[in-house]
MOPAC internal coordinates of N, CA, C and O (Angstrom, degrees):
PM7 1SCF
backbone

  N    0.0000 0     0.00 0     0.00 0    0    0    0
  C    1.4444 1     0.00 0     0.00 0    1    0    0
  C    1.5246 1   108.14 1     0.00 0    2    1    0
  O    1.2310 1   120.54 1   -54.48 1    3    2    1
  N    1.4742 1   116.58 1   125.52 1    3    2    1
  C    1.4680 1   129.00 1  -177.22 1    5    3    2
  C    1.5123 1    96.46 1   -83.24 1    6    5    3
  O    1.2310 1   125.97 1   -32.55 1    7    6    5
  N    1.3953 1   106.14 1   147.45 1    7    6    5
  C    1.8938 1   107.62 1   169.02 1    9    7    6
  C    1.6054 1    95.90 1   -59.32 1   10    9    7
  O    1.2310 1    92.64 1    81.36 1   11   10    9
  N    1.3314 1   164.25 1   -98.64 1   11   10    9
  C    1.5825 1   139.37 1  -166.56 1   13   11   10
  C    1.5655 1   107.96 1     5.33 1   14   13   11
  O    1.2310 1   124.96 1   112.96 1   15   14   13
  N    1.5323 1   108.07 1   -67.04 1   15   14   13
  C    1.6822 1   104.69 1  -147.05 1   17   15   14
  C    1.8724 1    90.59 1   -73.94 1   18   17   15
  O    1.2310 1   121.98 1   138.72 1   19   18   17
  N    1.3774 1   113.81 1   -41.28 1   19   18   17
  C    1.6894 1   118.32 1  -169.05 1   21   19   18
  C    1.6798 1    94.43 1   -72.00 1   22   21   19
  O    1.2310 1   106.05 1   168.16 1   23   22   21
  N    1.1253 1   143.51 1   -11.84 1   23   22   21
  C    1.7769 1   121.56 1   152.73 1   25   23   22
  C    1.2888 1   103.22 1   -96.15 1   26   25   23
  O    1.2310 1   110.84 1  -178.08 1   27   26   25
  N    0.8306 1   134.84 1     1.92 1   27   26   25
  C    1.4476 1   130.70 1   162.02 1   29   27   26
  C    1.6917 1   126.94 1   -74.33 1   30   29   27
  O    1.2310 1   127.52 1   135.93 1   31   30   29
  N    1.2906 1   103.12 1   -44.07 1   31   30   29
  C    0.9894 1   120.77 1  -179.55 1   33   31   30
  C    2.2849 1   105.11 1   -84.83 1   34   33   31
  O    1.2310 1   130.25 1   157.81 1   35   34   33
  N    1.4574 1    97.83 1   -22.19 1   35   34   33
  C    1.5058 1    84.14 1  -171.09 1   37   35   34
  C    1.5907 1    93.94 1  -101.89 1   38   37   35
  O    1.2310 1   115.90 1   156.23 1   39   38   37
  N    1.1951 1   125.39 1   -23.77 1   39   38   37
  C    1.6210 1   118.56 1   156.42 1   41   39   38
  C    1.2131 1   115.75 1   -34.02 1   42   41   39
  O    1.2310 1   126.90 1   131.95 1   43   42   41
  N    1.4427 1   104.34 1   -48.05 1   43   42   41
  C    1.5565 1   102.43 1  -171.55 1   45   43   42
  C    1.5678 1   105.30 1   -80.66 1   46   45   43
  O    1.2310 1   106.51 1   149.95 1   47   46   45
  N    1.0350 1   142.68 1   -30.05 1   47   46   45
  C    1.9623 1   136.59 1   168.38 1   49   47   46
  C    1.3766 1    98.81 1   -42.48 1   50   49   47
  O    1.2310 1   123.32 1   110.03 1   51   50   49
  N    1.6962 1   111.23 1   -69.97 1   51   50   49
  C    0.8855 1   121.85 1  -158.70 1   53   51   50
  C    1.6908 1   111.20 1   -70.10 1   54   53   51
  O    1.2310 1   107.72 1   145.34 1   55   54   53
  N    0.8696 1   140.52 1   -34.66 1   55   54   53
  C    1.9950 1   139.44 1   148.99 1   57   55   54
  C    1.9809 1    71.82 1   116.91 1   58   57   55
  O    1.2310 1   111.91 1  -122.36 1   59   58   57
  N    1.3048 1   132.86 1    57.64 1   59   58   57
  C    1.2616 1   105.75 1   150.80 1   61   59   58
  C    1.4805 1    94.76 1  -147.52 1   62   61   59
  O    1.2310 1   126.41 1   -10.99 1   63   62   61
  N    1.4739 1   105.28 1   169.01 1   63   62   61
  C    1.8990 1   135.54 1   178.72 1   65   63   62
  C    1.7917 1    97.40 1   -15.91 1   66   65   63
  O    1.2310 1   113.50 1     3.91 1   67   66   65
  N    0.8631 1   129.90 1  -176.09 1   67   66   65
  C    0.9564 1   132.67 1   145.56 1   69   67   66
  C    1.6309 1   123.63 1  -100.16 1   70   69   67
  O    1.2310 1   130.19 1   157.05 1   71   70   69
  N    1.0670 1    97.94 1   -22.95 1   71   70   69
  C    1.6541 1   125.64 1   169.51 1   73   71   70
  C    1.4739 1   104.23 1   -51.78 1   74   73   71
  O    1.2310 1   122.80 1    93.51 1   75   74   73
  N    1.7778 1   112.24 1   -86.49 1   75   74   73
  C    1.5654 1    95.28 1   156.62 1   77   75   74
  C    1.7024 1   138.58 1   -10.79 1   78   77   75
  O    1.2310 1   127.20 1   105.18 1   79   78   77
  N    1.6997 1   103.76 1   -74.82 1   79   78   77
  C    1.0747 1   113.74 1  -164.65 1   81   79   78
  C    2.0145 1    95.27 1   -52.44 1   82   81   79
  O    1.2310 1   124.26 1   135.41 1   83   82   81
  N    1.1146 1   109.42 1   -44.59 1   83   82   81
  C    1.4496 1   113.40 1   179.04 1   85   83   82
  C    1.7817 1   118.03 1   -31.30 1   86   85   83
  O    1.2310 1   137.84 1   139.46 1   87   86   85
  N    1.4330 1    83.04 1   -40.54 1   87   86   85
  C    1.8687 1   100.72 1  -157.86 1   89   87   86
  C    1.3871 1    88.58 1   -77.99 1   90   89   87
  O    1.2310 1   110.77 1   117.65 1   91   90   89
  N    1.2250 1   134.97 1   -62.35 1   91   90   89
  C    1.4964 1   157.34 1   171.25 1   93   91   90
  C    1.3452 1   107.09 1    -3.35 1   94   93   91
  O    1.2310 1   128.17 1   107.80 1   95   94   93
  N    1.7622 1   101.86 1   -72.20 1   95   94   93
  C    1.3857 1   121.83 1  -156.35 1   97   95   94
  C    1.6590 1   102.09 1   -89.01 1   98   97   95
  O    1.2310 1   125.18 1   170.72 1   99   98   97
  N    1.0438 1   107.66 1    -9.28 1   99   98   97
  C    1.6657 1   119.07 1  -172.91 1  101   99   98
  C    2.0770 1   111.50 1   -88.18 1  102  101   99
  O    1.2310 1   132.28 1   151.85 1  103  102  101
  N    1.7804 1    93.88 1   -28.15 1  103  102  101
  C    1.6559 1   104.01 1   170.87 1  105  103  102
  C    1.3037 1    89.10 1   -88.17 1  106  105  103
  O    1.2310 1   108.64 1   135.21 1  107  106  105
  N    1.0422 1   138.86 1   -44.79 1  107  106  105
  C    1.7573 1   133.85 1   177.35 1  109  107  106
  C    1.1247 1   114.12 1   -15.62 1  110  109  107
  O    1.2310 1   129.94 1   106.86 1  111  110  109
  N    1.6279 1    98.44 1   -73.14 1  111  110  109
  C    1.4144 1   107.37 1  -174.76 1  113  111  110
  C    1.6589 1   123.82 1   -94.74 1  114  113  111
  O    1.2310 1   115.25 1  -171.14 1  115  114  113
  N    1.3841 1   126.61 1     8.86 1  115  114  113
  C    1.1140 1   142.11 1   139.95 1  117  115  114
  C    1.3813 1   102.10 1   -36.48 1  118  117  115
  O    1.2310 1   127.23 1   104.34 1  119  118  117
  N    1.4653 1   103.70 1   -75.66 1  119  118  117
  C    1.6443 1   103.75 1  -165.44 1  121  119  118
  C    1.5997 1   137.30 1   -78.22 1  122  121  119
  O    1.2310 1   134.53 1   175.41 1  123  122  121
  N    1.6877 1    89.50 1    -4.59 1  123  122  121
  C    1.3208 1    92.14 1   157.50 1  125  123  122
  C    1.5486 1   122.71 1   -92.85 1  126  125  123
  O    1.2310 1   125.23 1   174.35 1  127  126  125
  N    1.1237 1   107.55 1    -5.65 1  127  126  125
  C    1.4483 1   119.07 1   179.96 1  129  127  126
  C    1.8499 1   104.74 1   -75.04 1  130  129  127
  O    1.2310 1   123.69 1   138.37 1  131  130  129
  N    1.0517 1   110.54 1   -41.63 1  131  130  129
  C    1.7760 1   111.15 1   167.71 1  133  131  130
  C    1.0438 1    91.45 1   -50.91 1  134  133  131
  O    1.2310 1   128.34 1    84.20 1  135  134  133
  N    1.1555 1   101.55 1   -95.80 1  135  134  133
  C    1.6952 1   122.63 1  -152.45 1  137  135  134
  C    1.5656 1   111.52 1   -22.71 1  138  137  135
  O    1.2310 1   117.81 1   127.88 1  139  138  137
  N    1.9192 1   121.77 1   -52.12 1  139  138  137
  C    1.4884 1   101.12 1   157.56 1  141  139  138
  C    1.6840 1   126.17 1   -81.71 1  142  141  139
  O    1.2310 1   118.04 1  -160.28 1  143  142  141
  N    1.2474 1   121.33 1    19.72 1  143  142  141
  C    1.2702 1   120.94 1   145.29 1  145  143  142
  C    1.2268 1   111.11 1   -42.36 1  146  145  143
  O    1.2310 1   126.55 1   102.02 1  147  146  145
  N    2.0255 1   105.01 1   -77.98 1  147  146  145
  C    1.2074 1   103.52 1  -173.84 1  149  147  146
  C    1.3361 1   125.98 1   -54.41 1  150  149  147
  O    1.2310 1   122.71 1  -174.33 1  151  150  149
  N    1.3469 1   112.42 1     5.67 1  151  150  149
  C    1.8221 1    98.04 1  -158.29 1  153  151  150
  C    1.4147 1   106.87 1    87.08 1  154  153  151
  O    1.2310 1   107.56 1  -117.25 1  155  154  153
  N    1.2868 1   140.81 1    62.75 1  155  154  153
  C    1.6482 1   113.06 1   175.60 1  157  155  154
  C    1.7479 1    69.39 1  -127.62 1  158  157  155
  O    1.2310 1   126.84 1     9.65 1  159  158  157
  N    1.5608 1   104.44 1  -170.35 1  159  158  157
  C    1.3659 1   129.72 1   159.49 1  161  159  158
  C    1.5429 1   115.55 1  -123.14 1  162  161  159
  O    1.2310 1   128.56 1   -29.54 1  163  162  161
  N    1.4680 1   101.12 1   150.46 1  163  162  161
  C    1.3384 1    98.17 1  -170.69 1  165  163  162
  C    1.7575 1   106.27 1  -109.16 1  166  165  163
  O    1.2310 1   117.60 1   -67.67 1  167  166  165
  N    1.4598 1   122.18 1   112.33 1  167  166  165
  C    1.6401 1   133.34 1   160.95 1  169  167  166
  C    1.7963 1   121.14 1   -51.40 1  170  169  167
  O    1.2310 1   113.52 1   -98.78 1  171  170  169
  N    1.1751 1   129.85 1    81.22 1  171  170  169
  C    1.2168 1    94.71 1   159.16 1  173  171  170
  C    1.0527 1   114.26 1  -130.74 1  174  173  171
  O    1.2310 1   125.94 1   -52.36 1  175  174  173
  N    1.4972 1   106.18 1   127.64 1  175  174  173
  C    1.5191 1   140.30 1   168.58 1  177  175  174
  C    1.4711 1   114.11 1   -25.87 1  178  177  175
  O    1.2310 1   121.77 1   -82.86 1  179  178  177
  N    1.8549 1   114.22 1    97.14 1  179  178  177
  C    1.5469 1   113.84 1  -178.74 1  181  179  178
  C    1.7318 1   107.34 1   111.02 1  182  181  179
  O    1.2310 1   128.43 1   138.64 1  183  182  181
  N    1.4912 1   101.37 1   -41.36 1  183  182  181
  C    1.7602 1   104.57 1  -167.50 1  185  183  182
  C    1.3242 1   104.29 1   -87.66 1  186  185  183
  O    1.2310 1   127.14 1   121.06 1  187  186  185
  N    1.7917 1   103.87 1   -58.94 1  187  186  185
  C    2.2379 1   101.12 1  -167.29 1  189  187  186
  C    1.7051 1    87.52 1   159.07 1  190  189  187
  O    1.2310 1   135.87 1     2.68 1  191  190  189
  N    1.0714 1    86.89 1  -177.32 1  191  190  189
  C    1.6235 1   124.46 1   153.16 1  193  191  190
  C    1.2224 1   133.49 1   -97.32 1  194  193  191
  O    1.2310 1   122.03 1   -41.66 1  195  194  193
  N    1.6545 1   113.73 1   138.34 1  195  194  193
  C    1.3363 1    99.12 1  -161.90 1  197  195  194
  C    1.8092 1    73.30 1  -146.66 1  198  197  195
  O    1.2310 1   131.15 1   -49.69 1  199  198  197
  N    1.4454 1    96.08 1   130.31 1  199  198  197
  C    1.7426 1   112.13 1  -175.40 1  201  199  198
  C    1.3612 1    99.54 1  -141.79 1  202  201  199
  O    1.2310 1   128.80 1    -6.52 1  203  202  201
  N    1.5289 1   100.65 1   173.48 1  203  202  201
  C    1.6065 1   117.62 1   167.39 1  205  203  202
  C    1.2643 1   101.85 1  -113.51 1  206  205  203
  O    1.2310 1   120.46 1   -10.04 1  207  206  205
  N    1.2369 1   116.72 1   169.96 1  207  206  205
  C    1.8163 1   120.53 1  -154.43 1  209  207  206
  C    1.6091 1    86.38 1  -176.44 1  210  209  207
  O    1.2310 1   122.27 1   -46.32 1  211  210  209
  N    1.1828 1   113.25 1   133.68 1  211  210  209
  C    1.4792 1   144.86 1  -175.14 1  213  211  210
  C    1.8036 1    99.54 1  -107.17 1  214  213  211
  O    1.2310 1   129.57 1   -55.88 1  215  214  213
  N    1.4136 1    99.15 1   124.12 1  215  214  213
  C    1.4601 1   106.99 1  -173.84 1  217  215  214
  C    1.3616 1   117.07 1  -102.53 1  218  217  215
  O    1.2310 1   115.48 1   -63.51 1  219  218  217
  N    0.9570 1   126.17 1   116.49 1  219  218  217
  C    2.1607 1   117.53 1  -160.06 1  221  219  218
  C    1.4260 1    74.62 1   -68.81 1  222  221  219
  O    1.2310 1   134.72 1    -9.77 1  223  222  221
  N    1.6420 1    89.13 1   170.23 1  223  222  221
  C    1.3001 1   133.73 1   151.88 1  225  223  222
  C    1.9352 1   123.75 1   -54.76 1  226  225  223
  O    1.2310 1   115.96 1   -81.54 1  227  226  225
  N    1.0843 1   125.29 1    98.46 1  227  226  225
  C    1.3888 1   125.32 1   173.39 1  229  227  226
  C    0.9661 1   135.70 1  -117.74 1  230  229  227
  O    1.2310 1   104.79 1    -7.01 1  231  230  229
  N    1.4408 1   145.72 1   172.99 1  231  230  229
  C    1.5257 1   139.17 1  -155.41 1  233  231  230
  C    1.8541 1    98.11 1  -120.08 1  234  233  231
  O    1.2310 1   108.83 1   -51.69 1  235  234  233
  N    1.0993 1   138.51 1   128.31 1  235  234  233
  C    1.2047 1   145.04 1  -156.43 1  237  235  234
  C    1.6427 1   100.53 1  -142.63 1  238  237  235
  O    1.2310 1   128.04 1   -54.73 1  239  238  237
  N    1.5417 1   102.13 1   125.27 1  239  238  237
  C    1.6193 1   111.40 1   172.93 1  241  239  238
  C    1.6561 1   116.23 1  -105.89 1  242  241  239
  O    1.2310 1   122.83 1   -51.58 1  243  242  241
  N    1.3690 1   112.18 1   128.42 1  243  242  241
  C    1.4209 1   100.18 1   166.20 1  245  243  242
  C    0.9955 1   129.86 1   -72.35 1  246  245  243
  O    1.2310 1   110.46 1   -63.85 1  247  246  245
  N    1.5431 1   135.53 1   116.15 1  247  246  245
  C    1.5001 1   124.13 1   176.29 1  249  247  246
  C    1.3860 1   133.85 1   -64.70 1  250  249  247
  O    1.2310 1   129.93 1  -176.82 1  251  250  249
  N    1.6750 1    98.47 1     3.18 1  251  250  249
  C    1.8600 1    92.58 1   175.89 1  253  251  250
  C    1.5532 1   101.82 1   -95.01 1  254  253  251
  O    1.2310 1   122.57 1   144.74 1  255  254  253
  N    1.3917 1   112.67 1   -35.26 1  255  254  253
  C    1.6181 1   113.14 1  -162.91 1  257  255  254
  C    1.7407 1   104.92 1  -114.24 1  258  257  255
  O    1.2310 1   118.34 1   159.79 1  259  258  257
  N    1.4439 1   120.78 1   -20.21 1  259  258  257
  C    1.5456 1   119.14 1   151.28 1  261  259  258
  C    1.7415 1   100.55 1    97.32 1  262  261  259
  O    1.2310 1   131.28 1  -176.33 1  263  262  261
  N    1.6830 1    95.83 1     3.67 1  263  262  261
  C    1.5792 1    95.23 1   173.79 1  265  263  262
  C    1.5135 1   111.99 1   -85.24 1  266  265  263
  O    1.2310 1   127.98 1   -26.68 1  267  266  265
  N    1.7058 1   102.25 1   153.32 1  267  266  265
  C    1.4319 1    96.64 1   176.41 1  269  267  266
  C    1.5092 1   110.60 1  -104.48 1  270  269  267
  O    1.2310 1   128.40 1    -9.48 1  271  270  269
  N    1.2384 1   101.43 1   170.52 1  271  270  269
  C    1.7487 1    93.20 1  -177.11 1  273  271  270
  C    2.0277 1    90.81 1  -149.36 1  274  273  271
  O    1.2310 1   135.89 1   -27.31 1  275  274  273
  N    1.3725 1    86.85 1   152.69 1  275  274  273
  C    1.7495 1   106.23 1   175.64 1  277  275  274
  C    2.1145 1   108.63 1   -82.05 1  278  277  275
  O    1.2310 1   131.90 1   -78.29 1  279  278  277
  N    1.4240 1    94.62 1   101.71 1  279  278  277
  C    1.0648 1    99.99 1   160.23 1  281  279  278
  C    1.2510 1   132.59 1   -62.25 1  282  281  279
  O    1.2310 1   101.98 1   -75.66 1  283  282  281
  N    1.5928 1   150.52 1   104.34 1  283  282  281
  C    1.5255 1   141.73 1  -173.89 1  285  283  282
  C    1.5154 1   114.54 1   -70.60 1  286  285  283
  O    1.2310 1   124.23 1   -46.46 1  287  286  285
  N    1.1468 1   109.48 1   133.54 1  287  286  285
  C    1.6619 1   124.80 1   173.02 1  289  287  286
  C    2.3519 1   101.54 1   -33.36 1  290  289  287
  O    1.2310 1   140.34 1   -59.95 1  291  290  289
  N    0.9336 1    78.15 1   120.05 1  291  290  289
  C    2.0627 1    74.14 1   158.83 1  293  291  290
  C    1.6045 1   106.03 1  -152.25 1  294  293  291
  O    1.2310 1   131.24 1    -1.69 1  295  294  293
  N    1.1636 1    95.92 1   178.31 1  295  294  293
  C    1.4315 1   127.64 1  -178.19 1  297  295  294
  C    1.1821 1   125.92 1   -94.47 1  298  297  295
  O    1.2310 1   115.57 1   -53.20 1  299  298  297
  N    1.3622 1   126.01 1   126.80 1  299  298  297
  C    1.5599 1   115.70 1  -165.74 1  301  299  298
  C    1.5802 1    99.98 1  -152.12 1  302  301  299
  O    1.2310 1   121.92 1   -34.29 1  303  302  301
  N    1.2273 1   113.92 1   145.71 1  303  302  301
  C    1.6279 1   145.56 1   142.80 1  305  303  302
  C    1.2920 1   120.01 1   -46.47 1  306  305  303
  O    1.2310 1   121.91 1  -102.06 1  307  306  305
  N    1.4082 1   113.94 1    77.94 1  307  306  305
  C    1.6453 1   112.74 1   170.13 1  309  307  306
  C    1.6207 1   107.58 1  -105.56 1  310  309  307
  O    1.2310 1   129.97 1   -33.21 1  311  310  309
  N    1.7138 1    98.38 1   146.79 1  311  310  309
  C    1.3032 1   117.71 1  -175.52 1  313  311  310
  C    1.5700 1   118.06 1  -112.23 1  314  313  311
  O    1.2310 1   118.73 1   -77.70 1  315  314  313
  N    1.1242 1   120.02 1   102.30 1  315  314  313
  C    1.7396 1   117.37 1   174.51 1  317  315  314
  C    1.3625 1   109.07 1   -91.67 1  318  317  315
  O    1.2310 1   118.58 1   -54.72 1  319  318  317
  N    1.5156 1   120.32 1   125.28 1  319  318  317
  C    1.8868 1   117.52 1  -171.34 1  321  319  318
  C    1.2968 1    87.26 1   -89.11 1  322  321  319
  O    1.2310 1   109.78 1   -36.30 1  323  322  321
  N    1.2043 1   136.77 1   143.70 1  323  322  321
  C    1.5674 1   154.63 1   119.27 1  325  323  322
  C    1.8963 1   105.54 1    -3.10 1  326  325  323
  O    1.2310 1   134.54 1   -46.89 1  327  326  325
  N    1.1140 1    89.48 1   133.11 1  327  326  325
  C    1.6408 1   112.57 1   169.28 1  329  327  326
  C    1.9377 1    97.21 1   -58.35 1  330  329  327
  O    1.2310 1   110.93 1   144.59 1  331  330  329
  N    1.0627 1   134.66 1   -35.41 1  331  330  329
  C    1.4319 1   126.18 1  -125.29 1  333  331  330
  C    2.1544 1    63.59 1  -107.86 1  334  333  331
  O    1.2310 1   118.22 1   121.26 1  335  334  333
  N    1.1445 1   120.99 1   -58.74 1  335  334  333
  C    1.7573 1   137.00 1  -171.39 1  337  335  334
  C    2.0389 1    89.15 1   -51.30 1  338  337  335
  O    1.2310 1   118.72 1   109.38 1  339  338  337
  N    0.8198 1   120.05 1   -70.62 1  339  338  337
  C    1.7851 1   138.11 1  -171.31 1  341  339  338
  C    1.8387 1    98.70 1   -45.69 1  342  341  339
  O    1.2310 1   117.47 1   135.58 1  343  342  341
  N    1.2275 1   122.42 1   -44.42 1  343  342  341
  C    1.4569 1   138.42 1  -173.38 1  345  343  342
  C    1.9349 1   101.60 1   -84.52 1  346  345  343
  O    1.2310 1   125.92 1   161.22 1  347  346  345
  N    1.1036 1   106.22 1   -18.78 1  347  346  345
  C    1.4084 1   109.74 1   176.48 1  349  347  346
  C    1.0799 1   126.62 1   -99.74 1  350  349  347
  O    1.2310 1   122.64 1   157.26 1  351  350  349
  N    1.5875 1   112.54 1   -22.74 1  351  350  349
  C    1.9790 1   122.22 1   168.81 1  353  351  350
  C    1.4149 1    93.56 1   -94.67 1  354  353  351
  O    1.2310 1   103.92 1  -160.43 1  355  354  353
  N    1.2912 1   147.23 1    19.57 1  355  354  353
  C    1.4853 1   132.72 1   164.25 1  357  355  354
  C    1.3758 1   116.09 1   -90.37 1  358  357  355
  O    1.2310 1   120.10 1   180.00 1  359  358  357

């Protein structure tokens, strides 16, 4: 599912424009986009967790040529689904 068909489809739950729903889901993720600026984590009730997580620095070998190379520390988007979401795709 492309974001088109997924506001399309949640326009229609929700009984509004799709235009709306556009604007909606677009401050959505505006504001979750601060919030892990700052570092917060995001709760939602049913879906998961959705955090930022700092990746150390590690040493990584290639298995075709057996060289190692220095991995650099980054930043990443990890997602934990909810027990209640995990009990519902089974």
């Amino acid at each position: 599912m492309n974001n088109k068909q997924f506001l399309n489809e949640l326009s229609g739950k929700c009984g509004i424009s799709a235009d709306k729903c556009a604007q909606h889901v677009g401050t959505l993720v505006n504001v979750m986009e601060k919030l892990w600026q700052n570092g917060d984590t995001v709760s939602l009730s049913g879906f998961g967790v959705l955090e930022v997580r700092k990746r150390n620095e590690r040493v990584s070998v290639n298995p075709t040529t057996g060289v190692r190379m220095l991995v650099p520390p980054k930043i990443a988007l990890t997602y934990k689904p909810s027990s209640i979401l995990k009990e519902k795709l089974k």
